[in-house]
Structure formats: structure tokens, C-alpha cells
C-alpha positions in Angstrom: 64.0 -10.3 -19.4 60.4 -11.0 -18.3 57.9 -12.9 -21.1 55.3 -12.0 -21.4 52.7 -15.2 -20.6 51.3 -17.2 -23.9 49.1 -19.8 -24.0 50.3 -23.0 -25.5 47.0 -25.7 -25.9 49.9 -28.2 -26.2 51.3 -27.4 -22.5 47.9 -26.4 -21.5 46.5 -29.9 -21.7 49.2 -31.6 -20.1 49.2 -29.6 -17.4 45.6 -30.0 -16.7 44.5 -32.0 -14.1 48.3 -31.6 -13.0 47.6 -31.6 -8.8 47.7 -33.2 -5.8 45.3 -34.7 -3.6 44.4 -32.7 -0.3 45.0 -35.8 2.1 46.9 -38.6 2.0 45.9 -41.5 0.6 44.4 -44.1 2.8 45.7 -47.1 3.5 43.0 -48.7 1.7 42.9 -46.3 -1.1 44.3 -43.3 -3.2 40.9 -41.6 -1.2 41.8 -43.6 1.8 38.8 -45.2 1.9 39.3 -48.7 3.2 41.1 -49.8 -0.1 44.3 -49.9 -0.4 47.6 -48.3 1.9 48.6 -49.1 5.0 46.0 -46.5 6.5 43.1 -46.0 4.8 42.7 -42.6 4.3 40.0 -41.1 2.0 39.8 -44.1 -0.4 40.4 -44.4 -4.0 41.2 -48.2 -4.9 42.4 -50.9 -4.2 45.3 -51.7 -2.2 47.5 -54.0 0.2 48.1 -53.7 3.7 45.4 -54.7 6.0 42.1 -53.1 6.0 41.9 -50.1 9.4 39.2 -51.0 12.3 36.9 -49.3 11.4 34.2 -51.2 14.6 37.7 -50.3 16.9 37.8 -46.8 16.2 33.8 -45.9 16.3 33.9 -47.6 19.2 36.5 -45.9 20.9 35.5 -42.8 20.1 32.2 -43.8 21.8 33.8 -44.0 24.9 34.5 -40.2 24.8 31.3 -38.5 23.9 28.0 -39.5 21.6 28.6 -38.4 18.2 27.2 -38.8 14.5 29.2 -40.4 12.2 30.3 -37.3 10.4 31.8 -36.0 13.5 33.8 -39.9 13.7 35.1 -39.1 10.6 36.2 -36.1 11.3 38.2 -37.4 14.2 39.5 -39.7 12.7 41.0 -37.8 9.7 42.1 -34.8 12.9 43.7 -37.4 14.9 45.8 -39.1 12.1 46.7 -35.7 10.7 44.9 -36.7 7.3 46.8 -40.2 6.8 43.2 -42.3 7.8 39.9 -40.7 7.0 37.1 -43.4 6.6 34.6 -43.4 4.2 31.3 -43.0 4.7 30.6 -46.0 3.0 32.6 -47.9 5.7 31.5 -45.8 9.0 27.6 -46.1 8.3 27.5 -49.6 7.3 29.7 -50.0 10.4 27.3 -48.1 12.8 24.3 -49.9 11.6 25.8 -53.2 11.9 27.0 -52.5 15.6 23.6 -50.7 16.5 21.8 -53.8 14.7 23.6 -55.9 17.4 23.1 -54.0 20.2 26.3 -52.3 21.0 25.6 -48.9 20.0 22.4 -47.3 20.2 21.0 -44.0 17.9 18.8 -41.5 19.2 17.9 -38.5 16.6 18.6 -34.9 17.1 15.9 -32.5 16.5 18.8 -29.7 16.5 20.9 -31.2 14.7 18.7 -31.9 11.2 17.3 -35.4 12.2 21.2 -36.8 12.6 21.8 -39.6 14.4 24.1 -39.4 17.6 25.3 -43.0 18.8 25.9 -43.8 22.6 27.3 -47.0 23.7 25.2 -49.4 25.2 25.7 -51.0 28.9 26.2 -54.4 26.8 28.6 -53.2 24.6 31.0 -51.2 27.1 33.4 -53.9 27.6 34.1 -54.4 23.9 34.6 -50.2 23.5 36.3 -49.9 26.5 39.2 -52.5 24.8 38.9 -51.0 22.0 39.6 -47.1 23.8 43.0 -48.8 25.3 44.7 -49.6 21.9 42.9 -47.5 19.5 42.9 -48.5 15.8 44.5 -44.6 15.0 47.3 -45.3 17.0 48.5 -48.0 14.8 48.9 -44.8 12.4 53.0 -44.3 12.9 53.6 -40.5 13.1 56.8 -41.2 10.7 54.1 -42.1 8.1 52.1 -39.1 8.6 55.3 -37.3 8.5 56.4 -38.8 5.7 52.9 -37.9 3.6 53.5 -34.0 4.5 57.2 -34.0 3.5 55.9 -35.5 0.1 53.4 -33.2 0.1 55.4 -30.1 0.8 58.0 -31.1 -2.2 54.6 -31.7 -4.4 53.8 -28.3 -2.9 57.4 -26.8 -4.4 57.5 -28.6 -7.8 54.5 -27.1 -8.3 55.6 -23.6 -7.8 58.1 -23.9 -9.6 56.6 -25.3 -12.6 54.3 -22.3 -12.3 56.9 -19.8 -12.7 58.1 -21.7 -15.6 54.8 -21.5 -17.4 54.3 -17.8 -16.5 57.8 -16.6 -17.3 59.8 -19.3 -19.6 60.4 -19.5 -23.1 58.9 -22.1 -25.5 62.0 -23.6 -25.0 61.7 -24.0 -21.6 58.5 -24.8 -20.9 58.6 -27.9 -23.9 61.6 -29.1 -21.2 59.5 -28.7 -18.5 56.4 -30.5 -20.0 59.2 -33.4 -20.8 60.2 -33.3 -17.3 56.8 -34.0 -16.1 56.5 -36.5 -18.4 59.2 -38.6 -17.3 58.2 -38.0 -13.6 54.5 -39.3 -14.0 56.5 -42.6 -15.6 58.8 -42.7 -12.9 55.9 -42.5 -10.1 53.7 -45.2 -11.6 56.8 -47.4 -11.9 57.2 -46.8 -8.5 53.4 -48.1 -8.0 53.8 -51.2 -10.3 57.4 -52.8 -8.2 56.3 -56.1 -6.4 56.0 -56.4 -3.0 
């Protein structure tokens, strides 16, 4: 027999804000920013595991083609499948600081909105062209990006799941449900707090 849906403020608010995030975290970060992980995704805290190469990888893209630092980002985050997208607060900083010392240089596009488009200088080809042979996105194993989409594709099920509870379970069921998540969210964030 089908219920019909009710709305229940109790299961209502703790299911809200019940998601998951569109990338994986970074290895420096929950937004993989450069805080935290072992990549350093879109960053959202801090973290362990050593902080990406950020200079490495702008460089080595530089090698390819001239591009603004969006489009860096964007490469990034393509080339790792999601497991390492920079922040912008680490790819500007890092463009300025490598354009400030003469490895990169900017020249604005009128096209393109006023953006900036970096080109690698003669004197810094030798450091970009070391950087191109071992590049920092490499170091991003495949089994970890693998690993992220099998979790994300069983985050992906619970969910649907736990949607068809809500939609078509009694109170019953749905109070087990909520109890289930409950003990879940305490079982992931004990999994956060065990030592190295």
C-alpha cells in the first residue's frame, strides 16, 4: 500500500542540509582548496598530507598554451577528474608571485573582459619545462580518484533510497531511518577523528 507523503518538521530538519559535496575534497580541504587531503581539491579546512604544487602545475600548463587562471583551474579540476581543483586564492597569489619574478608574464585581453592570459617567459622555460615532465597532477593516483566516485556513487544510492523512504514509509519507518542517519553521521566523523 502506497502513503500518502506527510511532512514531519522533526525528519524535515534532520534531513536538511543532508547532501554531498559535488567534487571531492581536496587534499588540502573538504573544498580542496590547498588545506587538507592528500590532493587538494576545492578546499574546506585544514588538513594533512602535503600541500599540491600549485607554481608546478601553472607552470606546466604554461608550456601548452597561454591561459588565465580560471582556465588553470579548470584543468586542473578536468585532469584529476575532480580530486584537485585549486583555489583561487592559491592560483592568483601563485601567478602574481611567479609574474613578480619574471617567469610568467600577463598581457590583457580586450576579448576576453580585461582577463589576464599568462605566457611563459624565455627566463622561466627551463623551470616550466621540468615542471611539464613530472606534473604535480600526476602525483593524483587514479585509485584515489576512483575511490572518490565509488564513494560518491554509494552516497548517490543511500540517498535514493532514503528518498523513497521519506516519500513512501510509515512514521515508523522513517523515525528508523532518521536513527539510521544518525548513527552514520557519528560513525563518519569517528572515522575523521582516528589518529594517523
Amino acid at each position: 500500500m502506497r502513503f500518502q507523503r506527510q511532512h514531519h518538521p522533526m525528519h524535515e530538519a534532520r534531513m536538511r542540509g543532508f547532501g554531498f559535496p559535488p567534487v571531492p575534497p581536496g587534499p588540502h580541504g573538504p573544498h580542496g582548496h590547498e588545506h587538507g587531503g592528500p590532493w587538494g581539491g576545492r578546499g574546506r579546512g585544514r588538513g594533512r598530507g602535503r600541500r599540491p604544487n600549485v607554481r608546478g602545475a601553472v607552470l606546466a600548463l604554461l608550456t601548452e598554451r597561454p591561459m588565465h587562471g580560471y582556465e588553470m583551474i579548470q584543468e586542473i579540476d578536468s585532469r584529476t577528474g575532480g580530486a584537485w581543483r585549486p583555489s583561487p586564492g592559491s592560483i592568483y597569489p601563485t601567478l602574481q608571485l611567479l609574474e613578480d619574478e619574471g617567469v610568467i608574464v600577463a598581457s590583457t585581453e580586450e576579448a576576453g573582459g580585461g582577463r589576464k592570459r599568462f605566457t611563459v617567459t624565455e627566463a622561466g622555460q627551463a623551470e616550466a619545462t621540468a615542471a611539464a615532465e613530472t606534473p604535480p597532477w600526476a602525483d593524483v593516483a587514479q585509485g584515489t580518484v576512483s575511490s572518490w566516485h565509488d564513494i560518491r556513487d554509494s552516497g548517490a544510492q543511500a540517498m535514493n533510497a532514503l528518498r523513497q523512504v521519506m516519500m513512501n514509509g510509515t512514521d515508523d519507518q522513517r523515525e528508523r531511518a532518521a536513527q539510521v542517519l544518525d548513527e552514520t553521521r557519528r560513525k563518519l566523523y569517528a572515522i575523521l577523528a582516528e589518529s594517523e
